[in-house]
C-alpha positions as CSV (number, residue, x, y, z in Angstrom):
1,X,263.0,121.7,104.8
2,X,264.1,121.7,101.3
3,X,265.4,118.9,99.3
4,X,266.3,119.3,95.6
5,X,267.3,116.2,93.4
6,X,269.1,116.1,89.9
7,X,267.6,119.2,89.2
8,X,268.7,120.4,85.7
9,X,267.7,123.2,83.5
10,X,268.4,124.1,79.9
11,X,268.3,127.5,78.7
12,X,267.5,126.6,74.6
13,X,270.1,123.8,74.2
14,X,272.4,125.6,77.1
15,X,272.7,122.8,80.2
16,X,272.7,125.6,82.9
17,X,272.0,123.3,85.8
18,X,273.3,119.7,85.3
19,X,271.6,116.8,88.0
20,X,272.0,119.4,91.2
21,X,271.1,117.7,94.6
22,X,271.4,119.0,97.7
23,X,269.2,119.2,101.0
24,X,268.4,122.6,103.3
25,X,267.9,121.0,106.7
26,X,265.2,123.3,109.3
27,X,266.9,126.2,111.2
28,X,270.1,126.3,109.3
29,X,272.1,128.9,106.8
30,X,273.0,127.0,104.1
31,X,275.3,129.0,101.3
32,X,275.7,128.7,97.5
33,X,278.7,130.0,96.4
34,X,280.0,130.1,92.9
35,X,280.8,132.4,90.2
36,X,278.4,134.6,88.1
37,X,276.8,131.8,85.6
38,X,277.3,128.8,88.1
39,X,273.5,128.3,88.5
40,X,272.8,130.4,91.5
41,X,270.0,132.5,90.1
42,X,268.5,129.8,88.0
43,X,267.8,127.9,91.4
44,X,266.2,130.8,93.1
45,X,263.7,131.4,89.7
46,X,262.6,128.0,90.0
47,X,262.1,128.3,93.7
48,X,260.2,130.9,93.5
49,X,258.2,128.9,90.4
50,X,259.4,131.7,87.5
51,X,260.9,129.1,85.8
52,X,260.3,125.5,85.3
53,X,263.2,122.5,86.0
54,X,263.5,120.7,82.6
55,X,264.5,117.2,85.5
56,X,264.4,116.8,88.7
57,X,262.1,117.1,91.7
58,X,262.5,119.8,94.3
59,X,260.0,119.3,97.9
60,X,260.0,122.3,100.3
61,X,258.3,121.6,103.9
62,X,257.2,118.0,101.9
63,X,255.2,119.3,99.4
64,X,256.2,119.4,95.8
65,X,257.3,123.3,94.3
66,X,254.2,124.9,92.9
67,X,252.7,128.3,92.4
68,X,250.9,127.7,96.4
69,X,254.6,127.0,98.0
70,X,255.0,130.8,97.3
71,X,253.5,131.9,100.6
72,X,256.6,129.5,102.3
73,X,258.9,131.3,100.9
74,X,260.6,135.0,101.6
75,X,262.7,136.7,99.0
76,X,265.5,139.3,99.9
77,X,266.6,139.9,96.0
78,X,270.0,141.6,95.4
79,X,268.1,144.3,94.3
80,X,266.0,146.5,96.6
81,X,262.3,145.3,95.8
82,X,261.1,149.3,97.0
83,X,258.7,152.1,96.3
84,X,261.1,155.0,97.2
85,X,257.9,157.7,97.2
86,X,255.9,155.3,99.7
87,X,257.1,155.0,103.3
88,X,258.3,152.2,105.2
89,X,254.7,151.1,106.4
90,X,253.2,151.7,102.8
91,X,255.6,149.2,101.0
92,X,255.1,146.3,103.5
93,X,251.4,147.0,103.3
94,X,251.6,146.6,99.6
95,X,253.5,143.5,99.8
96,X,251.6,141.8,102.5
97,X,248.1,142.3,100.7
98,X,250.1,140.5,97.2
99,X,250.3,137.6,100.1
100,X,246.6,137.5,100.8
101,X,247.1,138.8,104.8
102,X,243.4,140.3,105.9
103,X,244.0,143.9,107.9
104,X,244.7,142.3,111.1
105,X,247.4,140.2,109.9
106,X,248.4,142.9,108.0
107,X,248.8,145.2,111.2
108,X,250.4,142.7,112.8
109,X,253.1,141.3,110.5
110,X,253.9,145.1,109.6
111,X,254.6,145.2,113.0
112,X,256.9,142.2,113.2
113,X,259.0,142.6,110.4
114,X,259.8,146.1,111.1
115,X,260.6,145.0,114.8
116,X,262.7,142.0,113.4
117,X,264.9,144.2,111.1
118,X,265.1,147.4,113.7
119,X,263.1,149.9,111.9
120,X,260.0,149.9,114.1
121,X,261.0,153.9,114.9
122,X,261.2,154.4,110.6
123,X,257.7,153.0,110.2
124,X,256.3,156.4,108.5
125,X,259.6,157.4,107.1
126,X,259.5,157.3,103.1
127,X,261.8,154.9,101.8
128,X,263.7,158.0,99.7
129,X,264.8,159.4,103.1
130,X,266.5,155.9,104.2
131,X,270.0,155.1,104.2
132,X,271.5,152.4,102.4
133,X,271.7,150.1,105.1
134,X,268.0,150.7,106.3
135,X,267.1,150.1,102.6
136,X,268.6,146.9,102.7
137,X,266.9,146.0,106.0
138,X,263.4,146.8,104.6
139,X,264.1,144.7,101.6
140,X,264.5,141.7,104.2
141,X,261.2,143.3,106.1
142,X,259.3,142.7,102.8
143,X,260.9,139.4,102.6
144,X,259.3,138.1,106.4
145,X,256.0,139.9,106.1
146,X,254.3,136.8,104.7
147,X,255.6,134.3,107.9
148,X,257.7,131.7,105.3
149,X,259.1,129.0,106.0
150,X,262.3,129.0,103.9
151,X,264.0,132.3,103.5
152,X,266.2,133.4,100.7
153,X,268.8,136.1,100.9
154,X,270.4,136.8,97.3
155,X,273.6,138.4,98.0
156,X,272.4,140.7,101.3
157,X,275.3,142.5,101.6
158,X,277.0,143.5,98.5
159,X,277.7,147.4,98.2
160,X,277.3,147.9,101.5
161,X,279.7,149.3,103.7
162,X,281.0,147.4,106.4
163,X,279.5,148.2,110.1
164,X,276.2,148.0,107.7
165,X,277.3,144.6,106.6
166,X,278.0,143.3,110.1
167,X,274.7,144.8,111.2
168,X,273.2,142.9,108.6
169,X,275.2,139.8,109.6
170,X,273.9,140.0,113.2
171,X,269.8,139.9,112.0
172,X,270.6,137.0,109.9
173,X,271.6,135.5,113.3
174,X,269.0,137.0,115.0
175,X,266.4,135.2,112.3
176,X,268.1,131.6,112.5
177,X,267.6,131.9,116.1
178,X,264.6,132.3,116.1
179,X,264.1,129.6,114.5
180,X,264.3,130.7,110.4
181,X,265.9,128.4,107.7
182,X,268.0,130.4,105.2
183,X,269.7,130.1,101.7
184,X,271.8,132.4,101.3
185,X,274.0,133.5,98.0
186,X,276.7,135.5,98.3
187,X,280.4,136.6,96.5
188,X,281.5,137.3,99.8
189,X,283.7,134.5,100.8
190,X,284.2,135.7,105.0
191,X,280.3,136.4,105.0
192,X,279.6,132.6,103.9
193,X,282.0,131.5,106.7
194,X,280.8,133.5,109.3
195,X,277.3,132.7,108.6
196,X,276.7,129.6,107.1
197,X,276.0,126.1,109.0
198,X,277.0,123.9,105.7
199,X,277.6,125.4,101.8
200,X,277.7,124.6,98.8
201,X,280.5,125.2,95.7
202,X,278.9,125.5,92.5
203,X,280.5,126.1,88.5
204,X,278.6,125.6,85.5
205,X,275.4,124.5,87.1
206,X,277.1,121.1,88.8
207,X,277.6,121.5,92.6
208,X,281.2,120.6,92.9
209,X,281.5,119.7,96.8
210,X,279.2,120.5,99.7
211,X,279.5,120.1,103.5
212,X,280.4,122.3,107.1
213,X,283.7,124.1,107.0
214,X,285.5,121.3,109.1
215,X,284.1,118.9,105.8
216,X,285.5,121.5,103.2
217,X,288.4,121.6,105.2
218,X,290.0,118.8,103.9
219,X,290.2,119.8,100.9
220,X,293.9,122.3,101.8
221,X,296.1,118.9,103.0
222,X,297.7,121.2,105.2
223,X,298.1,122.1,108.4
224,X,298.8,126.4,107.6
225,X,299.8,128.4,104.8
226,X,302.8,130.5,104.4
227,X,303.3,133.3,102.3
228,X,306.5,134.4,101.0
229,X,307.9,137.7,99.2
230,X,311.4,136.8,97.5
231,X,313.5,137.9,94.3
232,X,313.9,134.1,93.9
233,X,310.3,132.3,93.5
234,X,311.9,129.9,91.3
235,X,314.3,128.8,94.3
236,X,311.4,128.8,96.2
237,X,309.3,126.7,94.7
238,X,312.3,124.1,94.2
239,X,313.0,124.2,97.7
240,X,309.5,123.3,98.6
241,X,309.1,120.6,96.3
242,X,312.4,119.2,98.1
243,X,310.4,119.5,101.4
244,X,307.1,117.5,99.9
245,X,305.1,121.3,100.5
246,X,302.6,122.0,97.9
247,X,302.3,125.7,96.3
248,X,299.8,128.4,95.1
249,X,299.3,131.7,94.4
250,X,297.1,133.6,96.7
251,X,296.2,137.3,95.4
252,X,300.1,136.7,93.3
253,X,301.6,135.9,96.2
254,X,303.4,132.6,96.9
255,X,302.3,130.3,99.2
256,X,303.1,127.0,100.7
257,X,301.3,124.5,102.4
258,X,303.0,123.3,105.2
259,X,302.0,119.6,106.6
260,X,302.8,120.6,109.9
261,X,303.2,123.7,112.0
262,X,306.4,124.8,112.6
263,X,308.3,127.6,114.4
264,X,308.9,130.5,112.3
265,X,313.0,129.9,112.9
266,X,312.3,126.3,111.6
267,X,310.1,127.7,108.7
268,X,313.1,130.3,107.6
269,X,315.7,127.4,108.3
270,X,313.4,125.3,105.3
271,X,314.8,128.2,102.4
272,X,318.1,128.2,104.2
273,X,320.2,130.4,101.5
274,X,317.4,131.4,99.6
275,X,316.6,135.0,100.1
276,X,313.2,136.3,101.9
277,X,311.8,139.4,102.5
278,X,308.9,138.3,104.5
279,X,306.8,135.8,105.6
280,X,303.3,135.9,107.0
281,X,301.5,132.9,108.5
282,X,297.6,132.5,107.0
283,X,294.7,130.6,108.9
284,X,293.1,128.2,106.3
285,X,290.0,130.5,105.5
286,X,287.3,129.5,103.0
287,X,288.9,131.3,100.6
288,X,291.8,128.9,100.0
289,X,289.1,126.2,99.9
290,X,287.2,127.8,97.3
291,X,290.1,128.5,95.2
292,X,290.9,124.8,95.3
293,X,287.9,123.5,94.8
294,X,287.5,125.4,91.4
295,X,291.2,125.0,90.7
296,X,290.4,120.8,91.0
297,X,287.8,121.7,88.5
298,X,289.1,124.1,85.7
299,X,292.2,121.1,86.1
């Protein structure tokens, strides 16, 4: 659906995206993930043809990015893209006229969208009236009026609270079932795992690894993480560098990577005379993943 290749971009003499390539198959969610300044934004702007790539060639559905691919592509900005004195009905006619729908269309894909994001009873409701979470499903109305083929969702979630963000999560699911291709940003490292088929790890406009969880997964040469609370870190850390485990810092507390899962009697019996005040057992989530993936890189 969308293939981009060594896609850079300077901002004056500023390399902001440096020979970028990566590939958006049809029906899938595929995530960019990286810190403010990694690129994300930049990538979206030229998607959406506001800015120009200074290299690089980027094809969407085949065709080559242009001022016509705009009508395949659906925008969900972070920021709700809304007329709050117009109602619900008002702001997607608005929209869907900017896309060149004639009335019927119009009446139609009104209909649709509303129906896709659960607002179909909020159709004459002014936009000031709606909650947060409504707003947020408009935006994504606004977004599908036009029928595209690529959809992107710039940080859906953030500031919502979170039944909103999990009823959010479940129309993004709802979309790629029906058969929708998605890029989606987001800072929200459980959201990118729940919802997205393969990701990306960006940092300073270079994609750093890319691939399906299992793929990332390799990156933590572990089979769980432990986390420790003791007076004696120090001892700690020695102990496990007796045992071969490798050790981080997770939210300031001390981890270890064990190679193999063990009992939690055998785990103790490993800091035999060293003294702990807790341990908890971690599933390897996306979050240790990124954090080593940009640790590699700031190494």
């Amino acid at each position: 659906m969308l293939k981009i290749k060594n896609l850079s971009k300077f901002y004056q003499k500023k390399l902001v995206l440096q020979d970028l390539s990566f590939e958006v198959k049809t029906g899938e969610i595929y995530g960019l993930l990286g810190p403010n300044g990694a690129g994300k934004t930049t990538i979206i702007n030229i998607l959406c043809n506001l800015l120009q790539p200074d290299r690089g060639t980027i094809l969407l559905d085949g065709v080559p990015i242009s001022q016509a691919s705009k009508y395949l592509i659906g925008v969900a900005p972070q920021e709700n893209l809304l007329y709050k004195s117009l109602s619900c009905r008002e702001n997607l006619h608005f929209f869907a006229r900017l896309y060149g729908l004639d009335r019927q269309q119009q009446r139609d894909r009104i209909s649709a969208s509303l129906v896709a994001v659960n607002l179909s009873d909020r159709i004459n409701s002014l936009v000031e009236t709606l909650s947060g979470g409504m707003k947020r499903r408009l935006n994504l109305a606004i977004a599908l009026v036009h029928e595209p083929k690529l959809l992107i969702l710039d940080e859906p979630t953030t500031g919502l609270d979170i039944e909103t963000r999990y009823e959010l999560w479940r129309l993004i699911r709802q979309l790629q079932q029906q058969g929708m291709t998605i890029l989606l940003t987001t800072h929200l490292l459980d959201e990118a795992e729940q919802l997205c088929d393969r990701l990306a790890i960006l940092q300073s406009g270079q994609l750093l690894v890319e691939g399906d969880f299992l793929q990332l997964r390799q990156r933590i040469k572990a089979k769980e993480i432990v986390t420790i609370k003791t007076p004696d870190e120090e001892g700690a850390i020695a102990r496990g560098k007796e045992l071969g485990f490798t050790h981080r810092y997770y939210g300031g507390n001390l981890a270890f990577w064990l190679p193999e899962t063990l009992e939690l009697a055998e785990i103790i019996a490993c800091f035999d005379n060293i003294t702990l005040d807790s341990i908890s057992r971690l599933p390897i989530s996306l979050e240790h993943i990124y954090l080593e993936v940009t640790r590699d890189r700031i190494s």
